[in-house]
C-alpha positions as CSV (number, residue, x, y, z in Angstrom):
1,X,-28.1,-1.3,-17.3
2,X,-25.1,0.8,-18.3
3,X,-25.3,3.2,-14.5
4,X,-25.4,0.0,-12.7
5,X,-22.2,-1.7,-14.6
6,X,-20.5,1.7,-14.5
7,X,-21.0,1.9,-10.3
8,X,-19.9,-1.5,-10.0
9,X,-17.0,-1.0,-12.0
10,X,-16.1,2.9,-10.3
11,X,-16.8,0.0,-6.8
12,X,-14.3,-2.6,-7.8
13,X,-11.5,0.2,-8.8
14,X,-12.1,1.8,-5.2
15,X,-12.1,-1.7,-3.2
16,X,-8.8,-2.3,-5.2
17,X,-7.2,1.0,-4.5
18,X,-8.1,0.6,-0.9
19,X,-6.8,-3.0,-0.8
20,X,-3.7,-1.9,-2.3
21,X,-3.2,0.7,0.5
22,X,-3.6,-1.5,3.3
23,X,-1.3,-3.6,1.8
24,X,1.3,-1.3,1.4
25,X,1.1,0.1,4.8
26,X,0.8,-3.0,6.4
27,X,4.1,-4.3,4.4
28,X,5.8,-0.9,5.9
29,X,4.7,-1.8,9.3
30,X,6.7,-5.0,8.8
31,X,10.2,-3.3,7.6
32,X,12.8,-1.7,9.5
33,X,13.5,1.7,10.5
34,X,17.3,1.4,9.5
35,X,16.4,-0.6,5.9
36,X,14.9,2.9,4.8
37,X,17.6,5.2,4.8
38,X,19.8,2.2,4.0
39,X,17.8,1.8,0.8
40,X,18.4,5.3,0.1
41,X,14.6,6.1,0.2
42,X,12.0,8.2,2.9
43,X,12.0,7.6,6.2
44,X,9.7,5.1,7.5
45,X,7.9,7.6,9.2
46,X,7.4,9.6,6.3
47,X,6.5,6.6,4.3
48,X,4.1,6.0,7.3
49,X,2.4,9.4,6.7
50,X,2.0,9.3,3.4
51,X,0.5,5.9,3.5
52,X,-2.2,6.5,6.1
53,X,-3.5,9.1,4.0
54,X,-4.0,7.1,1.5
55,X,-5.6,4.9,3.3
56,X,-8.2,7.5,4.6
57,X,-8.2,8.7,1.5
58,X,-9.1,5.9,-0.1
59,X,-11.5,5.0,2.6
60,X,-13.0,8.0,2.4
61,X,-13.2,7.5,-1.2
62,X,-15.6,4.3,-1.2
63,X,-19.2,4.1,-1.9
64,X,-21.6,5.1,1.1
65,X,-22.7,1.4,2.2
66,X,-19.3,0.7,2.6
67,X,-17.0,3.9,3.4
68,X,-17.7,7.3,3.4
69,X,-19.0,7.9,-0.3
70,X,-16.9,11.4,-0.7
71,X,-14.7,13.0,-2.2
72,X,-13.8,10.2,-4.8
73,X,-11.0,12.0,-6.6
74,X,-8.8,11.4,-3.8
75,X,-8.7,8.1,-4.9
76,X,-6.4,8.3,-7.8
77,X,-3.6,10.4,-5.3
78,X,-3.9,7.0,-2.8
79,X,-3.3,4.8,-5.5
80,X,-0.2,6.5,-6.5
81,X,1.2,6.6,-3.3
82,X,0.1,2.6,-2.7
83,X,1.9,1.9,-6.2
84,X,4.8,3.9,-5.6
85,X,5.5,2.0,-2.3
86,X,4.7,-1.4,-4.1
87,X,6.4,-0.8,-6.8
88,X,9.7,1.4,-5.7
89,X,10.2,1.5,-2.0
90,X,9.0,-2.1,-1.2
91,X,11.9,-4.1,-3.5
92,X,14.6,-1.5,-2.0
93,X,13.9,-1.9,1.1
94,X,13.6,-5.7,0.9
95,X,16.9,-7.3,1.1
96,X,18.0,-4.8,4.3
97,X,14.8,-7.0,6.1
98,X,15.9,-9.9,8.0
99,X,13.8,-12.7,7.3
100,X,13.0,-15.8,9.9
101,X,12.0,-19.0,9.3
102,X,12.5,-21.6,6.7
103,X,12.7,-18.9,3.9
104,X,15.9,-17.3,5.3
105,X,19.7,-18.5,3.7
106,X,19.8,-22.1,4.1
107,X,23.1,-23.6,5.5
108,X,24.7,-26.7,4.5
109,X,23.7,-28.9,1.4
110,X,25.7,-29.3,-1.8
């Protein structure tokens, strides 16, 4: 009992690090090239690299029936880079983004 709760709990860690680095690459997809060095932070293309490693990294990282099944270490290296983005580049970069649509600065009213 204890091999099978501690693979599904290694599988949960590595489906969340992977999920984590999607998102964060697919939120830099979405940004602008200017809000980057306005933000003071990488370039986005730089950001871009380091972010599709770690999305093959953390690919790479998942069990065999659903990734590659090696090199699992990599893992922890893609989650830093995924939390890093989340965490420091993603609200810097966020008020240089223009935003459409009903959530953009309302005009008028009180």
């Amino acid at each position: 009992m204890i091999p099978t709760l501690q693979t599904a709990i290694f599988l949960i860690f590595y489906v969340a690090i992977f999920g984590a680095s999607v998102w964060a690459l697919l939120d830099l997809l979405r940004r602008p090239t200017a809000a980057f060095t306005a933000a003071g932070k990488l370039t986005k293309a730089k950001w871009g690299g380091i972010l599709g490693l770690s999305v093959a990294a953390s690919f790479m990282a998942l069990p065999y029936p659903i990734g590659l099944g090696f090199l699992p270490f990599l893992a922890l290296g893609a989650a830093v880079a995924a939390i890093v983005y989340l965490v420091d580049v993603k609200p810097a970069v966020t008020p240089y983004t223009k935003r459409r649509g009903p959530r953009g600065p309302q005009r008028g009213g009180w």
